[in-house]
C-alpha positions in Angstrom: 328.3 43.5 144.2 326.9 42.3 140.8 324.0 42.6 141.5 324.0 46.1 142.9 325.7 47.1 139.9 323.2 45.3 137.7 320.6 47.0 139.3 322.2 50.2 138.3 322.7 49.4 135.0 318.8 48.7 134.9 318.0 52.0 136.8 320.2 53.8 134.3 318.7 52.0 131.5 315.1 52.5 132.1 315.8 56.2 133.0 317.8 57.0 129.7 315.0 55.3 127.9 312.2 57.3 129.7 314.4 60.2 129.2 314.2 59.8 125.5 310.8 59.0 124.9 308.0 60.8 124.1 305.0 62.0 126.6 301.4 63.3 125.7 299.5 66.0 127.9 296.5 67.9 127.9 296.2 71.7 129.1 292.9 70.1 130.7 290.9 66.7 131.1 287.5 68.6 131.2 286.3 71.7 128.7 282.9 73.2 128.4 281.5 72.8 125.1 282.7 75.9 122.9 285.9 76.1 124.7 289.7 75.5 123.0 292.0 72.2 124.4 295.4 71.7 124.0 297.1 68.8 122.9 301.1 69.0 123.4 303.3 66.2 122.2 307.1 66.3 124.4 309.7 64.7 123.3 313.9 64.7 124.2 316.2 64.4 121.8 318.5 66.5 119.1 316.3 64.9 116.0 312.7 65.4 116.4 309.7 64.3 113.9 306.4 65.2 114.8 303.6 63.7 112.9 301.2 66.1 110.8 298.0 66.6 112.3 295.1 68.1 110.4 292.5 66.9 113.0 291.7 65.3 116.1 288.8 63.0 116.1 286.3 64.8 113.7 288.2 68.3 115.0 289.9 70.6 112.6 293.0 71.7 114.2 292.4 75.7 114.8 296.4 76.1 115.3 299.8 75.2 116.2 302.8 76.3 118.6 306.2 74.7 119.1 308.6 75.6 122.0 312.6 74.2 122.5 314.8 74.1 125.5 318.2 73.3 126.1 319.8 71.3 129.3 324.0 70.9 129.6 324.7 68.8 132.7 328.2 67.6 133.0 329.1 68.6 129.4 326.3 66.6 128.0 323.6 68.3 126.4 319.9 67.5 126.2 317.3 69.0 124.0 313.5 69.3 124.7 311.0 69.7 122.0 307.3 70.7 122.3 304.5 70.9 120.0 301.2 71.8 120.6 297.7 71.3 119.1 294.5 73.1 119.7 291.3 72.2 118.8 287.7 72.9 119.5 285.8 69.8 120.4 281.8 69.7 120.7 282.2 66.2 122.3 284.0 63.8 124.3 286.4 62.0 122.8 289.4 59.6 123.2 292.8 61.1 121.5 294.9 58.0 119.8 298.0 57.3 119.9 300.8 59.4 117.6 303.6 58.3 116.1 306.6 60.2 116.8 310.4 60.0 115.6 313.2 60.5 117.7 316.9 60.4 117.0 315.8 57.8 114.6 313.9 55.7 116.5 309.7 55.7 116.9 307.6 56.5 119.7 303.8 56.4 120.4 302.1 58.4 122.6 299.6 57.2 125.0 295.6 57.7 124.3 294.1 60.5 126.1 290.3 61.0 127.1 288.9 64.5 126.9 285.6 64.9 128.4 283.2 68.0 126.9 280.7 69.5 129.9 277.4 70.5 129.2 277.5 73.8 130.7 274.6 74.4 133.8 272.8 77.0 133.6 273.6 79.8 137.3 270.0 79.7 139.0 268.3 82.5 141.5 270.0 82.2 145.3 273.5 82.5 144.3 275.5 85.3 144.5 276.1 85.6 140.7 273.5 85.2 137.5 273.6 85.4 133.7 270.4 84.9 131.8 270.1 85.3 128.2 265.9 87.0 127.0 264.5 87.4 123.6 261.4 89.6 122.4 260.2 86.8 120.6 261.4 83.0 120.1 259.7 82.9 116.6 260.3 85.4 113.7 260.8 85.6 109.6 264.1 85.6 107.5 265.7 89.2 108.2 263.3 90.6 110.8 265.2 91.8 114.6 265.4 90.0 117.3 265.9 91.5 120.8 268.5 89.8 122.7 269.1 90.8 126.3 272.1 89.8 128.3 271.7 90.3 132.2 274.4 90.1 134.7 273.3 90.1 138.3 275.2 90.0 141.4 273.8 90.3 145.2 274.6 93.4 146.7 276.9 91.7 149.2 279.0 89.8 146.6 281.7 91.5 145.1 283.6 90.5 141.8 287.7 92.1 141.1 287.1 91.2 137.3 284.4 90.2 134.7 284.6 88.5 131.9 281.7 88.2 129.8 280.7 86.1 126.6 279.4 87.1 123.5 276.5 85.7 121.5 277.8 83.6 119.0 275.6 82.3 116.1 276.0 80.9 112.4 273.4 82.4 109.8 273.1 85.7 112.1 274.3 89.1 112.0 274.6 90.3 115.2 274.7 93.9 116.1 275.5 94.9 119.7 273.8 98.0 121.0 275.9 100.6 122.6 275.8 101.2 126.3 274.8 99.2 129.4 271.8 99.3 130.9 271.3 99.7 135.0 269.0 98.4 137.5 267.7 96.4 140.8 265.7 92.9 140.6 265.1 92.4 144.7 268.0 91.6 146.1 270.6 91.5 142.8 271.8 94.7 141.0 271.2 94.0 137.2 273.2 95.2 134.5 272.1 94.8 130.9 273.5 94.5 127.5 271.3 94.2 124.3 272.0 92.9 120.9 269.7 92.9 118.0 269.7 89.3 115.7 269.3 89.4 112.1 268.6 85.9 110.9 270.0 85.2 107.0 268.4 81.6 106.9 265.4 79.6 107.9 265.8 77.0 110.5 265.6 76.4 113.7 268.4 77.3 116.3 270.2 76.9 119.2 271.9 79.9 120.9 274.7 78.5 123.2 275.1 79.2 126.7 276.4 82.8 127.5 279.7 82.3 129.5 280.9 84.7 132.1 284.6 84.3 134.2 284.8 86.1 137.8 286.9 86.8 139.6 288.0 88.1 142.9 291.0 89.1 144.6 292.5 86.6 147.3 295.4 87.1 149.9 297.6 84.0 150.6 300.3 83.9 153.4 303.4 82.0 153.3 306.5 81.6 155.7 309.4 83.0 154.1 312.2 80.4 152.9 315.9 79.9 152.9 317.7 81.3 156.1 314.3 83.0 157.5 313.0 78.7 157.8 314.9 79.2 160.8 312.3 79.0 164.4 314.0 82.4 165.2 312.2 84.0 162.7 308.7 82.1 162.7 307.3 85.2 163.8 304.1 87.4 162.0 306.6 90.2 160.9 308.0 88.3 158.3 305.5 86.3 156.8 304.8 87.2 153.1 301.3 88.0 151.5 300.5 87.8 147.9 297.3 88.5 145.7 295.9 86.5 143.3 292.5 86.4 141.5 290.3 83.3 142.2 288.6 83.1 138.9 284.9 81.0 138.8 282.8 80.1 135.7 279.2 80.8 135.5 277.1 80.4 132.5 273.7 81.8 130.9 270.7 79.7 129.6 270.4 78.5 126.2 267.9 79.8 123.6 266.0 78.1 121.0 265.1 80.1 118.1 262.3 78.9 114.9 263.3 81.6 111.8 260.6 80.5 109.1 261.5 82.3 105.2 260.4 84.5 103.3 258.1 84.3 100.1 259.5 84.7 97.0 262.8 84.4 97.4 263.0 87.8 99.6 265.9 89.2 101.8 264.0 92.7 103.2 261.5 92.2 106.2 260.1 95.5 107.5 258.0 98.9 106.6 259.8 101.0 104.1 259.6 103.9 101.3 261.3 104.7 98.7 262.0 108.0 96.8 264.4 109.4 93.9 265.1 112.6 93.0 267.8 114.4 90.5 269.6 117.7 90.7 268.5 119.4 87.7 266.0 118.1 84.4 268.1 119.6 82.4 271.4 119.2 81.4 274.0 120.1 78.8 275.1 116.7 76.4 277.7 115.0 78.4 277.4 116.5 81.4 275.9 114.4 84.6 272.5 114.6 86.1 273.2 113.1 90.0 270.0 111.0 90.6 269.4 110.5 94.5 268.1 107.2 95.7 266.5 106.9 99.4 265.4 104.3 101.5 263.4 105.0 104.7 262.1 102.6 107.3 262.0 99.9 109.9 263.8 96.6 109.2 267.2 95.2 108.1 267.9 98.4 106.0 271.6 97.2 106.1 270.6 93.9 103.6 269.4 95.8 100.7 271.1 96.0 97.4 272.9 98.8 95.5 270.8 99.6 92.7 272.3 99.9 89.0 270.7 101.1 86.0 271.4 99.7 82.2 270.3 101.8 79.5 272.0 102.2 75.8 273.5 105.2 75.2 273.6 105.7 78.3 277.2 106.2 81.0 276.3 105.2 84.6 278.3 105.9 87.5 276.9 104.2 90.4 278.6 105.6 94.2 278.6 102.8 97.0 275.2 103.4 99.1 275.7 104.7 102.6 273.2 103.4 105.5 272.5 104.9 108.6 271.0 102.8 111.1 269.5 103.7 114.6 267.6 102.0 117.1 264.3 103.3 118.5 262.0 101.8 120.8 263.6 98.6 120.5 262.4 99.2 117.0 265.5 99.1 114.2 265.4 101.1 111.5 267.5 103.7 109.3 268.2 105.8 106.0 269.7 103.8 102.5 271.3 106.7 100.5 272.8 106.0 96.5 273.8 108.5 94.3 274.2 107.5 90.5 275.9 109.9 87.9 273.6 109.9 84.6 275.6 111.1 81.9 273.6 111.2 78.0 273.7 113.1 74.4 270.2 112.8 73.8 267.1 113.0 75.8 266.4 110.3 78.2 264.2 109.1 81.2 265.1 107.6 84.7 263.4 104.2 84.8 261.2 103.3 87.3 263.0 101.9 91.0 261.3 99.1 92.3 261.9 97.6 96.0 259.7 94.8 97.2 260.2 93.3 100.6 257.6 91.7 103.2 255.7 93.9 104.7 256.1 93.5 109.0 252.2 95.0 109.3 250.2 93.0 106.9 252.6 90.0 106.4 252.5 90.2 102.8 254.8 90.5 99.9 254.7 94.5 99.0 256.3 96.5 96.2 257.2 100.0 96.4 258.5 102.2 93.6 259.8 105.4 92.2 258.0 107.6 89.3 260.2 107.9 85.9 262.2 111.3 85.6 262.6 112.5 82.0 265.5 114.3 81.7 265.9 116.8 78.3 269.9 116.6 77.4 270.4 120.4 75.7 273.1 120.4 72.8 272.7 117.2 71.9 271.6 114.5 69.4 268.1 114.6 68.8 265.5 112.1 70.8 263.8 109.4 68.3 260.3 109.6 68.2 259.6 106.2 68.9 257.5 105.0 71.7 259.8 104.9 75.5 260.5 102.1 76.7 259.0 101.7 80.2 261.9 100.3 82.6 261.3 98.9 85.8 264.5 98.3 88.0 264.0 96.3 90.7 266.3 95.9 93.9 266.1 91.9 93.9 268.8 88.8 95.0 267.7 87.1 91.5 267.4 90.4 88.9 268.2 93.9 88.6 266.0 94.8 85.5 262.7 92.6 86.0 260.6 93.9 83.5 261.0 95.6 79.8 257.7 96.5 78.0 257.3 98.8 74.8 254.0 99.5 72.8 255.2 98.1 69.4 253.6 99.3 65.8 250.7 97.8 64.1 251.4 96.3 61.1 249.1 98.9 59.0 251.4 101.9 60.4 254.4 100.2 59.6 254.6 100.5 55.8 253.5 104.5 56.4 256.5 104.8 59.0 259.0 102.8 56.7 258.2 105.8 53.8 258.9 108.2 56.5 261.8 106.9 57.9 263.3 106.7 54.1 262.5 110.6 53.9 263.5 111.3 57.5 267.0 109.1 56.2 267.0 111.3 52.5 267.1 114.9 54.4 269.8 113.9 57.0 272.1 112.2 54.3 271.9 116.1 52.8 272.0 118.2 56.5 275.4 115.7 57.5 277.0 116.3 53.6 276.5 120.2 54.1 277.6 120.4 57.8 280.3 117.9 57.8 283.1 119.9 57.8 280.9 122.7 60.4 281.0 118.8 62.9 284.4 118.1 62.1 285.8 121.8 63.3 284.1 121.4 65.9 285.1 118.0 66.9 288.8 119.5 66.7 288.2 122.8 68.6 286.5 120.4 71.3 288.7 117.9 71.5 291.4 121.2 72.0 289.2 122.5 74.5 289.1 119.7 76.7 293.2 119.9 77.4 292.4 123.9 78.3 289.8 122.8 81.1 291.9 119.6 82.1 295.0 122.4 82.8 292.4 124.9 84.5 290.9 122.6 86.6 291.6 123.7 90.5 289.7 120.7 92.5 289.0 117.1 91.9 285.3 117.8 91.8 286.1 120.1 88.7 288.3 117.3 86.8 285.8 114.5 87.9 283.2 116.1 86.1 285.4 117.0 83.1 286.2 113.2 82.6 283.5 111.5 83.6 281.9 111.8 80.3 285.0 109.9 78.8 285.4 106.9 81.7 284.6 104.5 79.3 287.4 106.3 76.6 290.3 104.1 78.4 291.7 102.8 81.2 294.0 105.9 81.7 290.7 107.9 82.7 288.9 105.0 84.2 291.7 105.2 87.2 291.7 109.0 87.4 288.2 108.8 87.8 288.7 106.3 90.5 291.1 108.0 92.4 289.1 111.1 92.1 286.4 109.8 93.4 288.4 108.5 96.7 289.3 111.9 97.2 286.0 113.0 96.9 284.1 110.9 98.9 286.7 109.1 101.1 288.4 111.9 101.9 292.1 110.2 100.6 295.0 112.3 98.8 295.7 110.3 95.4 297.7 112.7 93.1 296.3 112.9 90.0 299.0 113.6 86.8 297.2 116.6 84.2 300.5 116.0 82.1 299.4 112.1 81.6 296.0 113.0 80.9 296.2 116.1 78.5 298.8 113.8 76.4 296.4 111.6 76.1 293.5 113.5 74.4 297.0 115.6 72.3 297.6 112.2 71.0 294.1 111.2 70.0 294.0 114.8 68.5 297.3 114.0 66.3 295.7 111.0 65.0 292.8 112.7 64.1 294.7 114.8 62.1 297.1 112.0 60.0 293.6 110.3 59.2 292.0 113.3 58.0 295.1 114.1 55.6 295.4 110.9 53.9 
């Protein structure tokens, strides 16, 4: 009788402690490379401490997940603690043993292999393909690559559900073309999906297998249970059918890709032009002149720069470009579109726009640029007479001014233009003495003026162009202006407060007036 009851006690023993350990599972023992494993770590017990894990192996941990249940038998109550790991392994590899704390005593979890499948390629025969095509396996920094996904299936084979992958690559922008493309290849209906590749760095690649799940729909039969077990009713009537989908894995070939660079540091690859334009030469002082920038052409149009433009004395408001892109006898292409507000009070002249990229036709570097656009500001401050600068602006990743040249003064003319300058200085000491108070009354009935037009103004367009002339006045106007130009342009509905802003210019008008009286 002892020894029965020892035997009990050992039974009880060894279950209580299995009970109240820990246990170590994987969601599954084999993955294809590129596919997510789960790692879950179950333990029983009201006090559980689960160790910190960053990574697994050399495996960042992508995420986490923790689940709880409760069990009352007999009054006493059991707890059961999950937590789950998930990683992204490119290899096989053993997990070690974790450490983990339960109602105060440890627990280590046993080592677990997971093993990473090189995925097969599907070949012709069977009743489901996936093949990956390029236009070309070789090509430069920022020129398209055609990428073609097929999807066959025999016309006897039928799939409930597809699943299908997506090229994934690092250093690529990938742009999927819309719409599916339909055919026959003997005996296998073809459909086709097309992707165009921009490569941002040189290097040779791999793109990875394309994976695709299908499935199809499966009826299962099974005898009913609980009273209808009974022979009486083992009869066709009352069996039960369910559907499920069968799901099987088929995969693509792989790809290698060689992406040499381009010269010079370049990011543009393709056959473009380039042309600016403005909407009027001349223009009252302090009013804009909208200069137009446009990009034509075949090639990554998406990668190139906005363009900005520094000149003294000189208020630039440079708009976000907008790109339209289409796709043209496999050939990819578009429109870059900038618009800049100018904004002057003397006369001034529109640099020259540089773009260089390499050329797709003669494999060469190539520069192609704007002419300068002299632009007469009426009202203003009279234009020196000194020699223009000539400004090229270039649309570059390492400048955006790349050259500055000026046609400086011999030293014999200088001591002739130093007298004239002296006179030139002489005359308009005596003009600004006589006319002072003509500037200054004017300066006042302006400054008046500009709370009249702020108080008339109906649309944003109207006030935008009122205070774009002072966005660099204060921050007040500098976010009116922004918010203006979301309505514009983005079509949003910021309010914009005229009280706020006429204050403002009131206030600068008061002080005006205390200076002037002491």
């Amino acid at each position: 009788m002892k020894k029965i009851l020892g035997k009990i006690f050992l039974i009880i023993t060894l279950s209580v402690n299995l009970f109240a350990g820990v246990k170590a599972s994987l969601s599954a023992p084999a993955i294809y490379k590129g596919e997510s494993v789960n790692f879950t770590i179950t333990a029983e017990g009201t006090d559980v401490l689960f160790p910190e894990i960053d990574e697994i192996g050399l495996y960042q941990i992508d995420g986490t997940s923790s689940s709880q249940s409760t069990t009352i038998i007999n009054g006493n109550i059991s707890k059961q603690i999950a937590k789950t790991y998930s990683f992204r392994p490119s290899k096989s590899l053993t997990i070690p043993p974790f450490e983990v704390k339960v109602d105060g005593k440890s627990y280590k979890t046993k080592r677990l292999k997971v093993e990473v499948l090189k995925p097969t390629a599907s070949k012709r025969g069977s009743d489901f393909l996936v093949k990956m095509s390029v236009d070309k396996s070789s090509a430069y920094v920022g020129e398209a690559i055609n990428l073609t996904i097929s999807f066959k299936h025999k016309l006897n084979a039928h799939a409930d559900k597809l699943q299908l992958g997506e090229p994934k690559l690092e250093d690529f922008w990938i742009k999927k073309v819309e719409g599916v493309e339909k055919g026959n290849d003997g005996e296998y209906i073809v459909q086709k999906l097309h992707y165009i590749l921009f490569p941002q760095k040189d290097g040779n690649y791999t793109i990875p297998a394309i994976e695709a799940d299908i499935a199809k729909a499966v009826q299962t039969r099974g005898r009913t249970s609980g009273i209808f077990s009974d022979p009486f009713f083992n009869d066709p009537f009352f069996d039960s059918f369910t559907t499920r989908l069968k799901w099987k894995k088929i995969f693509s070939n792989e790809l290698e890709l060689g992406i040499k660079p381009l010269p010079n540091n370049l990011e543009l690859y393709g056959d473009f032009s380039i042309d600016a334009s403005v909407d009027k030469n001349k223009v009252y002082a302090n009013k804009p002149v909208n200069l137009t920038i446009k990009v034509k052409g075949e090639g990554n149009i998406d990668d190139i720069k906005k363009f900005n433009i520094d000149l003294n004395n000189l208020i630039v408001y440079a708009d976000e470009p907008t790109i339209t892109s289409n796709l043209k006898d496999k050939t990819y292409g578009g429109e870059f579109t900038q618009k800049i507000a100018l904004i002057a009070d003397s006369n001034f002249t529109i640099p020259t726009i540089i773009l260089e990229y390499f050329d797709k036709k003669t494999k060469q570097t190539k520069s192609i640029k704007t002419e300068p656009i002299d632009i007469e500001v009426i009202g203003g401050k009279s234009a020196k007479n000194s020699p223009k600068p000539t400004i090229e602006v270039a649309n570059t990743p390492d400048a955006k001014v790349s050259k500055v040249t000026t046609n400086q003064p011999t030293k014999s003319e200088s001591s002739h233009i130093k007298y004239l300058f002296l006179l030139i200085g002489f005359i308009l000491g005596v003009v600004l003495t006589t006319f002072f108070n003509f500037y200054k009354n004017r300066d006042e009935k302006k400054q008046k003026d500009i709370v009249k037009k702020i108080k008339r103004a109906k649309t944003d367009q109207a006030l935008f162009d009122l205070l774009l002339p002072y966005s660099q006045k204060a921050k007040l106007i500098a976010n009116a202006l922004e918010k203006l130009e979301e309505n514009i342009y983005k079509k949003a509905t910021n309010k914009i407060d005229k009280d706020e802003l006429m204050d403002f210019f009131e206030e600068i008008e008061e002080k005006k007036c205390k200076l002037i009286k002491n």
